[in-house]
Residue frames as a rotation matrix with the C-alpha (Angstrom) as fourth column:
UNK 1
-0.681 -0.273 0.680 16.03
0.555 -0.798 0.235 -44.64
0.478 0.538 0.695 -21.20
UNK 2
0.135 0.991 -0.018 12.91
0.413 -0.040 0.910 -43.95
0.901 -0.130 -0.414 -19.32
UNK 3
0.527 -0.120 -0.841 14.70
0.831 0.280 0.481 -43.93
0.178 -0.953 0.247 -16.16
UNK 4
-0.722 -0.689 -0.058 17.18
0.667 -0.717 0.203 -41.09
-0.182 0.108 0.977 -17.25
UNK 5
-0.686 0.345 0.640 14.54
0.460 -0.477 0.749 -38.98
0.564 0.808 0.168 -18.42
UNK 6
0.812 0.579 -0.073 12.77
0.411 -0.479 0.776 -38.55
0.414 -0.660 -0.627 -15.03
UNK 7
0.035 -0.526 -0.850 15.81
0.964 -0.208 0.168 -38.21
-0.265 -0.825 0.499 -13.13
UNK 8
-0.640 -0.388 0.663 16.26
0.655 -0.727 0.206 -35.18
0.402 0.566 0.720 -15.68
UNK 9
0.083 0.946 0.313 12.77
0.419 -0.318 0.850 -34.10
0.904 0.061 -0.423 -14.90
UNK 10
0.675 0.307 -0.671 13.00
0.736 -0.202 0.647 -34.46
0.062 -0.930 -0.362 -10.87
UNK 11
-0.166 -0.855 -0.491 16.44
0.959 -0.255 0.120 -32.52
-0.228 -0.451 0.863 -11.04
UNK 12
-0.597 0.101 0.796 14.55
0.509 -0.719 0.473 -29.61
0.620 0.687 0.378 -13.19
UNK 13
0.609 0.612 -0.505 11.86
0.678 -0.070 0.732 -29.83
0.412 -0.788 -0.457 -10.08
UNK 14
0.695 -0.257 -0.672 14.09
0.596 -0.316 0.738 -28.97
-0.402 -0.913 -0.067 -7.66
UNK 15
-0.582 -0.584 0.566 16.00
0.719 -0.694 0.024 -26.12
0.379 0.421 0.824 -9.65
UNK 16
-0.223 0.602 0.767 12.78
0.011 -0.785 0.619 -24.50
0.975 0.147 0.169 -10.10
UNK 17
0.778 0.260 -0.573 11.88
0.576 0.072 0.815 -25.12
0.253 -0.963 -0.093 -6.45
UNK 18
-0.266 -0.932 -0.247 14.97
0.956 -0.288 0.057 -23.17
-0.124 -0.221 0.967 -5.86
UNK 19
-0.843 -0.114 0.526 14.76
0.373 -0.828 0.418 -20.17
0.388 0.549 0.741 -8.07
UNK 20
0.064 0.962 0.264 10.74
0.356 -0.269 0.895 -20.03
0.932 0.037 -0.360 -7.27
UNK 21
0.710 0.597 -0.372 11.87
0.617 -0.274 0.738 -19.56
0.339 -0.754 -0.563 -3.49
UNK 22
-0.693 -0.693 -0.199 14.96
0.600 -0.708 0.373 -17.21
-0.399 0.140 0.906 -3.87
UNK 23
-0.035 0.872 0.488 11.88
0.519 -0.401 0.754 -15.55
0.854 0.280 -0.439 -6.36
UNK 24
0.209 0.854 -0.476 9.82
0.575 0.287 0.766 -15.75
0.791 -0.434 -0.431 -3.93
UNK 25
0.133 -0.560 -0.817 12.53
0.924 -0.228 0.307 -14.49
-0.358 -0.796 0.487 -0.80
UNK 26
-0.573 -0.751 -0.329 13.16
0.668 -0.660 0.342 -11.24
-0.475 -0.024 0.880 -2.94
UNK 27
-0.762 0.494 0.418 10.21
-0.141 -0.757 0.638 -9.94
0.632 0.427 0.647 -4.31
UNK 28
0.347 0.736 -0.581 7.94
0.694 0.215 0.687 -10.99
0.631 -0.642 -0.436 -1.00
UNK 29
0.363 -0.126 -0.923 10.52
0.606 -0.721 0.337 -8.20
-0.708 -0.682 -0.185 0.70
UNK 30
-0.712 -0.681 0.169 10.48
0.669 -0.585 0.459 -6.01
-0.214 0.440 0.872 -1.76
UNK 31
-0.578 0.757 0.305 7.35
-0.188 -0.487 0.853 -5.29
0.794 0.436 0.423 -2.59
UNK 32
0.261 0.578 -0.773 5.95
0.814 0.299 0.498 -6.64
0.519 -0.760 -0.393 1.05
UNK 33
-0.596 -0.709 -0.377 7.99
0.746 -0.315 -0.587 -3.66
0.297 -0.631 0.716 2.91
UNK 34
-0.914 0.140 0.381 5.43
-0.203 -0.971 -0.129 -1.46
0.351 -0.196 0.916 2.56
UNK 35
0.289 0.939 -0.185 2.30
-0.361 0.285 0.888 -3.41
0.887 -0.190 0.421 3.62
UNK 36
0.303 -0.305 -0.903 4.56
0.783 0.619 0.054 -4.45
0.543 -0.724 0.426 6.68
UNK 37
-0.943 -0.322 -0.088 4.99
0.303 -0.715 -0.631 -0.97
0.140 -0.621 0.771 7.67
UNK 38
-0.443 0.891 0.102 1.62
-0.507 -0.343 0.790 -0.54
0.739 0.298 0.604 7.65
UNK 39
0.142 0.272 -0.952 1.33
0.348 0.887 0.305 -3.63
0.927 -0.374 0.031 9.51
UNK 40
-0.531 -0.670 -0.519 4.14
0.741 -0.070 -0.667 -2.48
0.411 -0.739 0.534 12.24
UNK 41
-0.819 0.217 0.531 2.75
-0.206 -0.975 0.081 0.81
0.536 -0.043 0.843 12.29
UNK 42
0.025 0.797 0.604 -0.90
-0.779 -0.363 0.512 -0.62
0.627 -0.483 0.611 13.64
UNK 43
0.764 0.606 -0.224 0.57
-0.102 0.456 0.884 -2.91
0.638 -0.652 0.410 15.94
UNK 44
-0.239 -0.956 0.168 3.51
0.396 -0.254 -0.882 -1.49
0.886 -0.144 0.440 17.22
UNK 45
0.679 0.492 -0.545 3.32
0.694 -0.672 0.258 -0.34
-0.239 -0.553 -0.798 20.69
UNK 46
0.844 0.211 0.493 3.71
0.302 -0.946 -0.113 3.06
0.442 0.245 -0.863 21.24
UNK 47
0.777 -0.619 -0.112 6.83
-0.246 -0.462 0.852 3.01
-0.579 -0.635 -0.511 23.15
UNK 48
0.581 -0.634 0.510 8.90
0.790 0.590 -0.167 1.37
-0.195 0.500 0.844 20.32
UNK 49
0.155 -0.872 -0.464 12.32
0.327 -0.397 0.857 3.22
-0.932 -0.285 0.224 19.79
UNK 50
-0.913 -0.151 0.378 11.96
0.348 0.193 0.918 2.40
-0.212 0.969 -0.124 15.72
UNK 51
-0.217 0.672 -0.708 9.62
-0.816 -0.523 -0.246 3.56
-0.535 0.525 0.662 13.25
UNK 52
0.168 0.394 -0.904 9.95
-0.799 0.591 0.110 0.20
0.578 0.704 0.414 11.71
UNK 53
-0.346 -0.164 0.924 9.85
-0.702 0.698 -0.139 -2.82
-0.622 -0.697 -0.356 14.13
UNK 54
0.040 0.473 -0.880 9.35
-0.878 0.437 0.195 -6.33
0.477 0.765 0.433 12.32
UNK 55
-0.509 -0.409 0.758 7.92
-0.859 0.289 -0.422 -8.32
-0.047 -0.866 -0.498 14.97
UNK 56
0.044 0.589 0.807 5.52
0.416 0.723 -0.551 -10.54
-0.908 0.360 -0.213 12.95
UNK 57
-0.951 -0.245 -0.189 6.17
-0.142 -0.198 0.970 -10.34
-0.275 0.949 0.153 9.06
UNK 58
-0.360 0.909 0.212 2.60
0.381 0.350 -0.856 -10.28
-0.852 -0.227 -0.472 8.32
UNK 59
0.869 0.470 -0.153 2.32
0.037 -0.371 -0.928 -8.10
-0.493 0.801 -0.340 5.47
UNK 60
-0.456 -0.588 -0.668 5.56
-0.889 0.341 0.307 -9.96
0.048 0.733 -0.678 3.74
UNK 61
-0.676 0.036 0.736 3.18
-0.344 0.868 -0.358 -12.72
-0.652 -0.495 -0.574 4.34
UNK 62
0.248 0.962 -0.111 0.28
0.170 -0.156 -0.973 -11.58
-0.954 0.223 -0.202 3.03
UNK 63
0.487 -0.034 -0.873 1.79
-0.724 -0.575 -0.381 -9.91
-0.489 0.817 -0.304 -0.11
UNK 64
-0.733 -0.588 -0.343 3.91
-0.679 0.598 0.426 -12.78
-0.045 0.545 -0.838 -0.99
UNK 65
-0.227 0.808 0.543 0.53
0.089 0.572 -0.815 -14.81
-0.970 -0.137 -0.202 -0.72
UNK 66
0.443 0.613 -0.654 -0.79
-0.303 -0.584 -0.753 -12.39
-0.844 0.532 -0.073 -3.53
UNK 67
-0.040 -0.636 -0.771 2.72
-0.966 -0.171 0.192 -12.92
-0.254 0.753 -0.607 -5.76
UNK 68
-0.854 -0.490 0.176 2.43
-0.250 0.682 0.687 -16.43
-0.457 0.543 -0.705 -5.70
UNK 69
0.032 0.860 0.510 -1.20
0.629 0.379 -0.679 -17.00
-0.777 0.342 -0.529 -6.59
UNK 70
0.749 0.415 -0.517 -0.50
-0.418 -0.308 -0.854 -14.54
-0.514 0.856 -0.057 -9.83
UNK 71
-0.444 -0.735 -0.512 2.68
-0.891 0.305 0.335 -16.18
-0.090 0.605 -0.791 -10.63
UNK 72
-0.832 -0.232 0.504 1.05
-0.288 0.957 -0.036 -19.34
-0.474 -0.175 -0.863 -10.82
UNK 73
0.372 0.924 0.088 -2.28
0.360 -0.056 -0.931 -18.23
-0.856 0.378 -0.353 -12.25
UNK 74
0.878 0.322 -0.354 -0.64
-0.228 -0.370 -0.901 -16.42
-0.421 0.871 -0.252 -14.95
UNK 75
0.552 -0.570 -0.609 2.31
-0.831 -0.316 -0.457 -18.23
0.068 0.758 -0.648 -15.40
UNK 76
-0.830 -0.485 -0.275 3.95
-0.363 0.844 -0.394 -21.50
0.424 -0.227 -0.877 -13.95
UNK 77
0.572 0.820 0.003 0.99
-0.709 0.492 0.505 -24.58
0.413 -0.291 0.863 -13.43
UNK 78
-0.119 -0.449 -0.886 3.91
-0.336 0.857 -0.390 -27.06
0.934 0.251 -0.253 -12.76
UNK 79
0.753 0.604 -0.260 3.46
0.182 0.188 0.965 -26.91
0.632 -0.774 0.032 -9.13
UNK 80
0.032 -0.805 -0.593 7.19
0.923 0.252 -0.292 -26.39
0.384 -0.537 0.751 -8.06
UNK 81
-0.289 0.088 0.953 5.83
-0.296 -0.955 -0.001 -23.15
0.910 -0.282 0.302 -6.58
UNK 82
0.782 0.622 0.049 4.19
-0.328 0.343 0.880 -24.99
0.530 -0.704 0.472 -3.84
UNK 83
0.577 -0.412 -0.705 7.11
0.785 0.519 0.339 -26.29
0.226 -0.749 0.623 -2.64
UNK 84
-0.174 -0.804 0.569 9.81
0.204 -0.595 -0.778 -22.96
0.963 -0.019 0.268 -2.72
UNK 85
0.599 0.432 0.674 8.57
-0.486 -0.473 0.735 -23.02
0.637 -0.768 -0.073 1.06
UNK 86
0.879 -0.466 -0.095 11.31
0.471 0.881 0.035 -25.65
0.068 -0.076 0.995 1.57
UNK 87
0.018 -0.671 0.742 13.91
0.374 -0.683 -0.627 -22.60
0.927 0.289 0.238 0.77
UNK 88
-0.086 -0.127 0.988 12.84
-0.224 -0.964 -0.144 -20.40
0.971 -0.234 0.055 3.22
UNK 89
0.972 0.233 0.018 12.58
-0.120 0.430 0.895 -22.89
0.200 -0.872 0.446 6.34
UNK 90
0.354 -0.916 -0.189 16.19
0.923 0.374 -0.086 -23.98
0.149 -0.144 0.978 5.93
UNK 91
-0.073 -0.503 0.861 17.11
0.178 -0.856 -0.485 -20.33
0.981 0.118 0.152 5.67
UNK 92
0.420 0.528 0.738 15.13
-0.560 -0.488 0.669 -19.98
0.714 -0.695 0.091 8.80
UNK 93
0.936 -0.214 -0.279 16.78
0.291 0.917 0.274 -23.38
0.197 -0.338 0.921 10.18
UNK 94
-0.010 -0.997 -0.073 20.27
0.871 0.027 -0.491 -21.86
0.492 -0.069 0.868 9.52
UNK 95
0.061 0.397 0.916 19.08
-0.010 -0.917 0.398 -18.85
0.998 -0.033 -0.052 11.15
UNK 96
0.720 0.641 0.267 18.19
-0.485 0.189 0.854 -20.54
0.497 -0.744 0.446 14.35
UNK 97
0.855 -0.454 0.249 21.25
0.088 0.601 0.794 -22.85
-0.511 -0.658 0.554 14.77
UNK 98
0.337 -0.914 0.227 23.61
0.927 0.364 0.093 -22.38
-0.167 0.179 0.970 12.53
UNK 99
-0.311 -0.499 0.809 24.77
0.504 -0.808 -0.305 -18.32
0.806 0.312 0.503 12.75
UNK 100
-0.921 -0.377 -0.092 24.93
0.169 -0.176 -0.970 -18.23
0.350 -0.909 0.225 16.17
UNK 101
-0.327 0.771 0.546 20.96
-0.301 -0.633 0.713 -17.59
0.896 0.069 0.439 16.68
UNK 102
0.709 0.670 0.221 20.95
-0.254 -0.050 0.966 -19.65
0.658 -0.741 0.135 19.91
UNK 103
0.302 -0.885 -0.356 24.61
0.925 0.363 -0.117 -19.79
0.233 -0.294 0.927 20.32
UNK 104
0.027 -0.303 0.953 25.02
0.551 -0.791 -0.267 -16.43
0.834 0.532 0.145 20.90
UNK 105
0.774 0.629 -0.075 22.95
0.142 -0.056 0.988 -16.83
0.617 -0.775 -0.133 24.17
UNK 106
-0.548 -0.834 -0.059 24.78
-0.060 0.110 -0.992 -15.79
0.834 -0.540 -0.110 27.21
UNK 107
0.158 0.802 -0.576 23.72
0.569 0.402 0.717 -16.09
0.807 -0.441 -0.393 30.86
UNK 108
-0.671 -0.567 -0.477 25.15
0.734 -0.421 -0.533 -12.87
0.101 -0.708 0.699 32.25
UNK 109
-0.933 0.358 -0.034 23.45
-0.358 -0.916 0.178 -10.66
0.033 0.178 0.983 30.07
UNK 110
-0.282 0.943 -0.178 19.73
-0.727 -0.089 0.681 -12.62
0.626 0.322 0.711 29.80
UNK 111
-0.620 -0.136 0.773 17.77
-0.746 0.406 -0.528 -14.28
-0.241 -0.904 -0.353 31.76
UNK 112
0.628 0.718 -0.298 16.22
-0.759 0.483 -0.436 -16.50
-0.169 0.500 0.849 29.23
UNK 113
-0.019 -0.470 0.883 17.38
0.188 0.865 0.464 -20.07
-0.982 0.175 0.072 28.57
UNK 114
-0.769 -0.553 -0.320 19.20
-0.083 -0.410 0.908 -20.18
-0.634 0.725 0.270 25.11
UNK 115
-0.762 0.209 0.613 16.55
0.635 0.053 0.771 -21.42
0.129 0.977 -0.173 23.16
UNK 116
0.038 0.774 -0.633 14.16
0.861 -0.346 -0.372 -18.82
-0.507 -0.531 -0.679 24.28
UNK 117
0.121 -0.363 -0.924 16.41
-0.207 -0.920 0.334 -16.29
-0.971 0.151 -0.186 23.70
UNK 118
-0.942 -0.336 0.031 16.87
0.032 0.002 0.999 -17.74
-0.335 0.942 0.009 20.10
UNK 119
-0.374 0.809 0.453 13.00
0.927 0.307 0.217 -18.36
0.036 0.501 -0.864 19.46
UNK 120
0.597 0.497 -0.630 12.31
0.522 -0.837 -0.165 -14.36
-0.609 -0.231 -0.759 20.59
UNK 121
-0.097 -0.201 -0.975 14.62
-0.223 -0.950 0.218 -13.16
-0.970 0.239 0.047 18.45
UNK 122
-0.897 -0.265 0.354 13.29
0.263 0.323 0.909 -14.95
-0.355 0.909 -0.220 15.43
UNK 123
-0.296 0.955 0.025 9.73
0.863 0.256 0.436 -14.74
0.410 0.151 -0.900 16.09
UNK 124
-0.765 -0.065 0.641 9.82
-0.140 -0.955 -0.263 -11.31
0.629 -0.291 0.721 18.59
UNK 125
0.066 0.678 0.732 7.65
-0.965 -0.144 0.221 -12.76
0.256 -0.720 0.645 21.13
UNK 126
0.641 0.767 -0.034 6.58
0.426 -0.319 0.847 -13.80
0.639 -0.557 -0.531 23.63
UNK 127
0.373 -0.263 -0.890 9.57
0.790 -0.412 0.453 -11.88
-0.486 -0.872 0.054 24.92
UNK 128
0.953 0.068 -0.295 10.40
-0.060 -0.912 -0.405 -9.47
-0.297 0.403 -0.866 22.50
UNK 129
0.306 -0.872 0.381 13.76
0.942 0.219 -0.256 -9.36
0.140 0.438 0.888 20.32
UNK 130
0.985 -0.047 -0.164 14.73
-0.022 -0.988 0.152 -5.90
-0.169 -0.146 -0.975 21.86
UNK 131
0.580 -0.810 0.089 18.49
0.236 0.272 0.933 -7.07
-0.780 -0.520 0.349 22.07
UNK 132
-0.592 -0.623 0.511 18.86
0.521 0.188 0.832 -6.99
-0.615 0.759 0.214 18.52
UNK 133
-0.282 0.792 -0.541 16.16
-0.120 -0.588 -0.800 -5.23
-0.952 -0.160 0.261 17.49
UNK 134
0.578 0.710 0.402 14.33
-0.147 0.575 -0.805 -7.62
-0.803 0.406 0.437 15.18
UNK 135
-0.214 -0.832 -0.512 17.57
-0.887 -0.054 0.459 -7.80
-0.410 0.552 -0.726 13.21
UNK 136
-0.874 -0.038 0.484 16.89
-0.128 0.980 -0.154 -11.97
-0.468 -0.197 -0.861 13.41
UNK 137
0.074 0.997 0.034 13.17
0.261 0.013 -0.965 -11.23
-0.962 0.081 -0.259 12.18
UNK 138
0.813 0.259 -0.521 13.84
-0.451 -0.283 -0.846 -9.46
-0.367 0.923 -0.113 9.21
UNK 139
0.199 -0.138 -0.970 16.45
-0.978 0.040 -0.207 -11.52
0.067 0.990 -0.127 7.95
UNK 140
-0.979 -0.175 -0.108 15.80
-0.200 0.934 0.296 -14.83
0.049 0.312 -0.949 8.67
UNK 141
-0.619 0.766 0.170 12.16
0.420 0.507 -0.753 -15.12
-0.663 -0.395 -0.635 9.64
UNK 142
-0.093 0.455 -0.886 10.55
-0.276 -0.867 -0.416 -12.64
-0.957 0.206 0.206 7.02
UNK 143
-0.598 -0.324 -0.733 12.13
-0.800 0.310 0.514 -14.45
0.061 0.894 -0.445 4.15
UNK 144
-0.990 -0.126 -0.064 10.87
-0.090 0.914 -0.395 -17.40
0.108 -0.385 -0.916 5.50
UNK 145
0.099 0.990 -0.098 7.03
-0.029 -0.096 -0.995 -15.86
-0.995 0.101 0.019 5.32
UNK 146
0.054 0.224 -0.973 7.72
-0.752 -0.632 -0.187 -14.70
-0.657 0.742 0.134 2.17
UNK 147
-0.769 -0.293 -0.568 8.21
-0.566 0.724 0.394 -18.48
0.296 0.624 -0.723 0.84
UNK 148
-0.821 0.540 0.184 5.76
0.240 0.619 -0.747 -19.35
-0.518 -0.569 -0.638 3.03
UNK 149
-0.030 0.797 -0.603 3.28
-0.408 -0.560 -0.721 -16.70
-0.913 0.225 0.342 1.95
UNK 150
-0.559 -0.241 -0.793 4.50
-0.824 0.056 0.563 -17.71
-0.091 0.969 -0.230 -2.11
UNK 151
-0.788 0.217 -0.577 3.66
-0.273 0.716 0.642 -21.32
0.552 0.663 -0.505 -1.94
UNK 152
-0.524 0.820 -0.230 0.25
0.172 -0.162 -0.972 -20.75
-0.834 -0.549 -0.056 -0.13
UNK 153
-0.082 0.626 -0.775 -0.64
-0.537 -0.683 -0.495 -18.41
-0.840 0.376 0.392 -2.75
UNK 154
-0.662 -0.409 -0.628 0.76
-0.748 0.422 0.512 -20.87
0.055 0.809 -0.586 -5.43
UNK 155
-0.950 0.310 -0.017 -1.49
0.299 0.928 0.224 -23.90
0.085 0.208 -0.974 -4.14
UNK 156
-0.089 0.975 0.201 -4.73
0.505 0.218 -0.835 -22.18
-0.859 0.027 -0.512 -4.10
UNK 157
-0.474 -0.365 -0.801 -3.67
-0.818 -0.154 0.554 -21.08
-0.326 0.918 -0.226 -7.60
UNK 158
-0.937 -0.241 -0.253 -3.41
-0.269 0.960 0.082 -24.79
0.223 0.145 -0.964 -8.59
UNK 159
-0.661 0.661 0.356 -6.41
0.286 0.660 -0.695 -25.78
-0.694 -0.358 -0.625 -6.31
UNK 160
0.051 0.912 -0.406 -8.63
-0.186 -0.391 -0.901 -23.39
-0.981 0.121 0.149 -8.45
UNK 161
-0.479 -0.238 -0.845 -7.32
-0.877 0.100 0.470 -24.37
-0.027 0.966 -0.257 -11.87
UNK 162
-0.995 0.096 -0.009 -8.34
0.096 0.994 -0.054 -27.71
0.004 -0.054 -0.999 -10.75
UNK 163
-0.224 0.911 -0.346 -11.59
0.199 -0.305 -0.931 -26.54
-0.954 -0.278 -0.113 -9.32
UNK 164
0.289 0.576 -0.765 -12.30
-0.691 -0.428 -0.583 -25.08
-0.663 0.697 0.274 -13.01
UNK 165
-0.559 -0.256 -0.789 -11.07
-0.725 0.613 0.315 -27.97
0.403 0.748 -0.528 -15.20
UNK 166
-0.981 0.090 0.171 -12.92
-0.049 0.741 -0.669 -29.82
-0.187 -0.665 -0.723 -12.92
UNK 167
-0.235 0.714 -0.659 -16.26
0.089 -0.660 -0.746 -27.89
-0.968 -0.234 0.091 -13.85
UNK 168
0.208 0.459 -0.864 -15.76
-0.912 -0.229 -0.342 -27.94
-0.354 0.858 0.371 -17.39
UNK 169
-0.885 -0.334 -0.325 -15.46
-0.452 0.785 0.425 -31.46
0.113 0.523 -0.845 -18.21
């Protein structure tokens, strides 16, 4: 009976590990959008074409840092925040190979080798994603901070709960 009772447990894990990084994917670019224009805005060069360019999700990074260390301070200790970073890699995984992100590559139009051309337009450097204009960045690589950024903020959450139960005993 024991035996049925974790499986229950591990299978609740990895719900919440779900939900926490869907969470985690939709309020890190919702409420990150504006700390990431900000971002864009003071490292953007000056010739950009856009007003919004999301060549390094940095401030869906940062803010989704913030969301998970209060969701986790002021609400969920289980730890399956820490992992919702598990979401947003695969997203980033199917991003990269499966929806054409380095199949798309051609060799008429670029002179990058495919996976170049697939790592610049996820990441927007070290050649720039001009082709698509950071299309690839903001929706596969951005999420993908924003789970990152979540279960960061989630384990030094955790670490400091520990850190103070630690302290008062």
């Amino acid at each position: 009976m024991t035996g049925r009772a974790i499986n229950i447990e591990k299978q609740w894990r990895w719900a919440a590990v779900l939900g926490l990084g869907f969470l985690a994917m939709f309020l890190g670019m919702l409420v990150g959008f504006i700390p990431q224009v900000i971002w864009a805005k003071l490292v953007s060069p000056p010739f950009s074409n856009t007003g919004f360019v999301v060549d390094l999700p940095i401030g869906f990074l940062l803010t989704s840092s913030v969301i998970g260390y209060i969701a986790v301070a002021k609400f969920d200790t289980s730890g399956a925040a820490c992992y919702a970073w598990i979401v947003g890699v695969c997203w980033l995984c199917f991003g990269l190979i499966g929806n054409d992100g380095a199949w798309s590559w051609s060799s008429e139009w670029t002179r990058l080798s495919r996976w170049d051309y697939a790592f610049s337009q996820m990441f927007a450097f070290p050649h720039g994603c001009g082709e698509t204009e950071c299309l690839g960045t903001l929706v596969y690589t951005a999420p993908a901070f924003c789970t990152i950024g979540f279960s960061l903020g989630a384990w030094f959450a955790l670490k400091q709960e520990a850190m103070k139960a630690s302290a008062g005993r």
